[in-house]
C-alpha positions in Angstrom: -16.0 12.4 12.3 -14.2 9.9 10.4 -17.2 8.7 8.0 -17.6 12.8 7.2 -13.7 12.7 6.3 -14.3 9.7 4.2 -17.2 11.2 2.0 -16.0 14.5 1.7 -12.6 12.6 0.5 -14.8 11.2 -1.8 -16.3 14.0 -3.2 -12.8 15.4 -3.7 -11.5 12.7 -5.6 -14.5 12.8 -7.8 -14.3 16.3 -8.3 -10.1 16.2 -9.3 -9.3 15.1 -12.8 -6.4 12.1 -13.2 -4.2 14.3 -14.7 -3.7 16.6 -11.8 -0.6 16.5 -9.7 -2.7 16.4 -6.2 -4.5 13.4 -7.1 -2.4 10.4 -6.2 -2.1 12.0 -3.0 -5.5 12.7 -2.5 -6.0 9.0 -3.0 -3.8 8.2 -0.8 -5.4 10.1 2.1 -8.8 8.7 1.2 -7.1 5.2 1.7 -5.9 6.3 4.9 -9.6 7.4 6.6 -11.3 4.1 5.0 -8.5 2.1 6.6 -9.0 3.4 9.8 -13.0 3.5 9.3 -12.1 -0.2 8.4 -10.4 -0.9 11.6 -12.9 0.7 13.5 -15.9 -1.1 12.1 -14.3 -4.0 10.3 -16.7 -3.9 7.5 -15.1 -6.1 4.5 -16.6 -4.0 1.8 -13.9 -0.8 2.8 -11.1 -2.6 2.8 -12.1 -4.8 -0.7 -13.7 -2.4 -2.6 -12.2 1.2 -2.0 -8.5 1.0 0.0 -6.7 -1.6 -2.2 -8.1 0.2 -5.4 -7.6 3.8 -4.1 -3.5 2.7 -3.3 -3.3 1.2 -6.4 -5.0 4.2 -8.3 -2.5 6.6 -6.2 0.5 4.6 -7.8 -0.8 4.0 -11.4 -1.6 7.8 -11.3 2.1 9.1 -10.7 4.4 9.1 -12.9 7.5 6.8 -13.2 10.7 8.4 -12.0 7.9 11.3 -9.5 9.6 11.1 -6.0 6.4 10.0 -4.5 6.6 6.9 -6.5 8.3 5.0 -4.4 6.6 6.0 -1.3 3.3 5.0 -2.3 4.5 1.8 -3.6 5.7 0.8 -0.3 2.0 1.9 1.0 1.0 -0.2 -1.1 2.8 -3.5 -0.2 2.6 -3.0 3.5 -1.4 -2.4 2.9 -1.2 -5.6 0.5 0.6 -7.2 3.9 -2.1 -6.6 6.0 -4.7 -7.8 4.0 -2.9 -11.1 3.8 -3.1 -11.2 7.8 -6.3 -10.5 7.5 -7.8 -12.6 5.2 -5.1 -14.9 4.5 -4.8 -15.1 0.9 -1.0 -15.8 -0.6 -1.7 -13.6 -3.4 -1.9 -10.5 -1.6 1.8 -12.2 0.3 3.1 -12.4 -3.0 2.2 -8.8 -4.4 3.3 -7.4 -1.1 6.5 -9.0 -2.1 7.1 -7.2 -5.7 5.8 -4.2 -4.8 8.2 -4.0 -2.2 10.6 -4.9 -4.0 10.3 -2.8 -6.6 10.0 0.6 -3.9 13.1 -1.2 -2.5 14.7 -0.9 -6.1 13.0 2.5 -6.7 14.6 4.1 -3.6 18.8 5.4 -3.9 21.3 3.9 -1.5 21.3 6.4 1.2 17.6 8.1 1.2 16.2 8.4 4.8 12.8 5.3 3.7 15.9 3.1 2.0 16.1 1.3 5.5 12.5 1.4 6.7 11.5 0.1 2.4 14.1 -2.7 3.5 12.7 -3.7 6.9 9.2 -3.9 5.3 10.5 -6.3 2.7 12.0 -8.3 5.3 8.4 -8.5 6.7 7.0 -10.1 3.9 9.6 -12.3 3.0 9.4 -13.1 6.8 5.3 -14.1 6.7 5.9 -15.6 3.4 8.5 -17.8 5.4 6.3 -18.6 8.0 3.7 -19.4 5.7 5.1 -21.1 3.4 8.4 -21.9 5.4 10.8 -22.0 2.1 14.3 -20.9 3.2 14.9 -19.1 0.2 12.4 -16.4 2.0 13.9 -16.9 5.1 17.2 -16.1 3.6 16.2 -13.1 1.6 14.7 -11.6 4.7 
């Protein structure tokens, strides 16, 4: 049951101290149930309140230079993404944007996410386009 997953995620990420290793990713799990318990019930107060923060946590939690950095910045912006479609606030566009650019920048030339980080910037700089329709976008995408 997905609301047991959520609470018992809950309960975990109470129970973990920041400093431990398994917490971003812990986080990060938590944000995936109440996403999909968000897309389920559509209930606002998940996606405001708890996935954004719990991403965001995840990210501020690991350390600069972890190899999981970059992955859950890209979480990050494609979640930020998604909350623009869905509520339509150009704020949440334009911090889509950096964080994805900065996983973009985070990632080596040749890692297996470089092209998938790329294609999701693209995606933002695309909606930003369409948006806004500035051609600088359009050309960075």
């Amino acid at each position: 049951d997905l609301n047991k997953s959520v609470l018992k995620l809950q309960e975990a990420v109470q129970l973990i101290p920041n400093g431990h290793s398994g917490k971003p990713s812990l986080l990060s799990n938590l944000r995936n149930s109440l996403l999909r318990q968000f897309e389920r019930l559509g209930e606002l107060t998940d996606l405001n309140e708890s996935i954004i923060k719990k991403q965001e946590a995840a990210v501020q939690l690991t350390p600069n230079g972890h190899s999981n950095k970059p992955s859950l910045l890209g979480n990050l912006g494609t979640l930020l993404l998604r909350w623009f479609e869905w509520l339509g606030e150009v704020t949440d566009l334009n911090e889509s944007i950096l964080k994805l650019q900065e996983t973009v920048q985070l990632t080596p030339d040749g890692h297996s996410d470089k092209l998938s980080q790329l294609s999701n910037l693209g995606n933002s700089l695309l909606r930003r386009f369409e948006y806004g329709k500035s051609v600088v976008d359009l050309e960075n995408a």
